[in-house]
C-alpha positions as CSV (number, residue, x, y, z in Angstrom):
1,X,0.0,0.0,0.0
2,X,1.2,3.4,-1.1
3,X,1.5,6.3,1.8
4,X,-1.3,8.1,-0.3
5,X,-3.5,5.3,-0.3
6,X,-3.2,4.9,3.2
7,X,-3.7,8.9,4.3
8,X,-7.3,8.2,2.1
9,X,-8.2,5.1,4.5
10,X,-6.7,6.9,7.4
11,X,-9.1,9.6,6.4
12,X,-12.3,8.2,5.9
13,X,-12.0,6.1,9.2
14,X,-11.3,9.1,11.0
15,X,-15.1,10.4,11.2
16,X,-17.2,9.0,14.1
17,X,-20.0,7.8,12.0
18,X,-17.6,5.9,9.4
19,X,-15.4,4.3,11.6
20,X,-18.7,3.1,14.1
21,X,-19.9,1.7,10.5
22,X,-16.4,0.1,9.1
23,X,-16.5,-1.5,12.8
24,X,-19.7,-3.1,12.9
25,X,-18.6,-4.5,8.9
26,X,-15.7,-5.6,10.3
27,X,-17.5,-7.8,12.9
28,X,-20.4,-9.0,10.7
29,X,-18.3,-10.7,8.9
30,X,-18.4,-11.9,5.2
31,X,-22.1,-11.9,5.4
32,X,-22.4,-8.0,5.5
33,X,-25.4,-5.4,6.5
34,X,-27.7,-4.0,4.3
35,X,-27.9,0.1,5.1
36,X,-31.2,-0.5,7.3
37,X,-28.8,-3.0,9.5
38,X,-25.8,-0.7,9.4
39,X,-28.0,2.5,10.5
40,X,-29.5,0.7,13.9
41,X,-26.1,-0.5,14.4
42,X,-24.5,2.5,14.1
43,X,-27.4,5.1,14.9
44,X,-27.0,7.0,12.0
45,X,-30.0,8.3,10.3
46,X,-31.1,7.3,6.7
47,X,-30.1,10.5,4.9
48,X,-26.4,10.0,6.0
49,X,-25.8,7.1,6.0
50,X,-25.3,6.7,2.2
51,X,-22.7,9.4,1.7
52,X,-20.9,7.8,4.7
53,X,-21.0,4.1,3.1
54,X,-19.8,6.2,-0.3
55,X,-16.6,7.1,1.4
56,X,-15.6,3.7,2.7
57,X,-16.2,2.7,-0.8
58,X,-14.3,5.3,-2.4
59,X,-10.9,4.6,-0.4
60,X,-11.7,0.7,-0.9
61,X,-12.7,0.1,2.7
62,X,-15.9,-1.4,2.0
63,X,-17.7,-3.4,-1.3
64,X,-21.7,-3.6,-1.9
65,X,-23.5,-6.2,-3.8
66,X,-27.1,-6.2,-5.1
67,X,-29.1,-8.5,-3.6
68,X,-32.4,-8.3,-5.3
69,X,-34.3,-4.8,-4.0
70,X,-31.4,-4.7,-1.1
71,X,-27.8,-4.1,-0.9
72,X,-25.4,-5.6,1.5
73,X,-22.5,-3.9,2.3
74,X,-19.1,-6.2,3.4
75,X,-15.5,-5.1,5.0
76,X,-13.1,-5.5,2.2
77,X,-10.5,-7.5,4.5
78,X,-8.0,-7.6,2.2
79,X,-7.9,-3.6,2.3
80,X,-7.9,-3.9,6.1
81,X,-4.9,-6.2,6.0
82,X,-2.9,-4.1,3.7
83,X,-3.5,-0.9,5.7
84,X,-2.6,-2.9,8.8
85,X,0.7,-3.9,7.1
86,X,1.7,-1.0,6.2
87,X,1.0,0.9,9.4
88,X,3.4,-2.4,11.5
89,X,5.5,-2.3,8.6
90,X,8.5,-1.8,11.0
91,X,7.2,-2.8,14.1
92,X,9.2,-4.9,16.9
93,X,12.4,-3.8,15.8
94,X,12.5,-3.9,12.0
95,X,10.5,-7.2,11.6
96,X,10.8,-8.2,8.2
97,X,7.9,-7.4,5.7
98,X,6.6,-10.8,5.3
99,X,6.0,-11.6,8.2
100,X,4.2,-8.5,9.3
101,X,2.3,-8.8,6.0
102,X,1.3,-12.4,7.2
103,X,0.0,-10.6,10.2
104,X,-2.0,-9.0,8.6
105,X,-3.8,-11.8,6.8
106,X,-3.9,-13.9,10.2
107,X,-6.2,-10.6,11.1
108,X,-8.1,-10.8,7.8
109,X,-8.4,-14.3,7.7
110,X,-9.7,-14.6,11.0
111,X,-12.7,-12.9,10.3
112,X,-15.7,-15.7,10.1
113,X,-19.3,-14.4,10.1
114,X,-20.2,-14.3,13.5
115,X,-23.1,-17.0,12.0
116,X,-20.4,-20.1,11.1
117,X,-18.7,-19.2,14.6
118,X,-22.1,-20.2,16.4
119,X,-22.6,-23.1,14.2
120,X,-19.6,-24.4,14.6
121,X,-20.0,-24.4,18.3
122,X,-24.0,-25.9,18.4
123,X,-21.7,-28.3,16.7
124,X,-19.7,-29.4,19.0
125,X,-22.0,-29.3,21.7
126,X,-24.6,-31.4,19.9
């Protein structure tokens, strides 16, 4: 990730509303929130709400889908992970870049909808 691209991200999550909304992305999951579901998360109102999710998606933050009448908005982890590599890039002393960029997957990857983590343990209780 180049410095610019970062200052953008850096940017659009630092606005209250945005960063309340990349948050509640962030733990919904792959499945995502429609707007409706991201306002009563977030407590924005309606007529906000859009230009806000337009900012995430400008710097990359965020992707929507249209699911048929409704659209579902989703944390773009691999944007998360870059931005999270390149803000440890040398952390702990100059660790190389590979690893910190595996970091930053490990905190992408680890991201299951909050729906397969309950399955998973009905699962093992059943």
């Amino acid at each position: 990730m180049q410095s610019t691209n970062a200052i953008r991200c850096l940017a659009a999550l630092a606005q209250e509303t945005r960063l309340a909304i990349f948050r509640a992305l962030v733990q919904a999951g792959k499945t995502g929130l429609t707007a409706g579901r991201i306002a009563d998360a977030v407590g924005a109102p309606a007529s906000t709400l859009s230009f806000h999710l337009k900012e995430l998606s400008a710097v990359g933050l965020i992707r929507s889908s249209q699911e048929g009448r409704f659209v579902t908005y989703v944390a773009d982890y691999t944007a998360m992970s870059d931005l999270i590599a390149f803000l440890t890039e040398k952390c702990c002393q100059g660790m190389p870049a590979p690893q910190v960029e595996r970091m930053g997957k490990a905190v992408a990857s680890c991201c299951a909808p909050r729906d397969a983590i309950v399955k998973t343990k009905s699962r093992r209780t059943a």
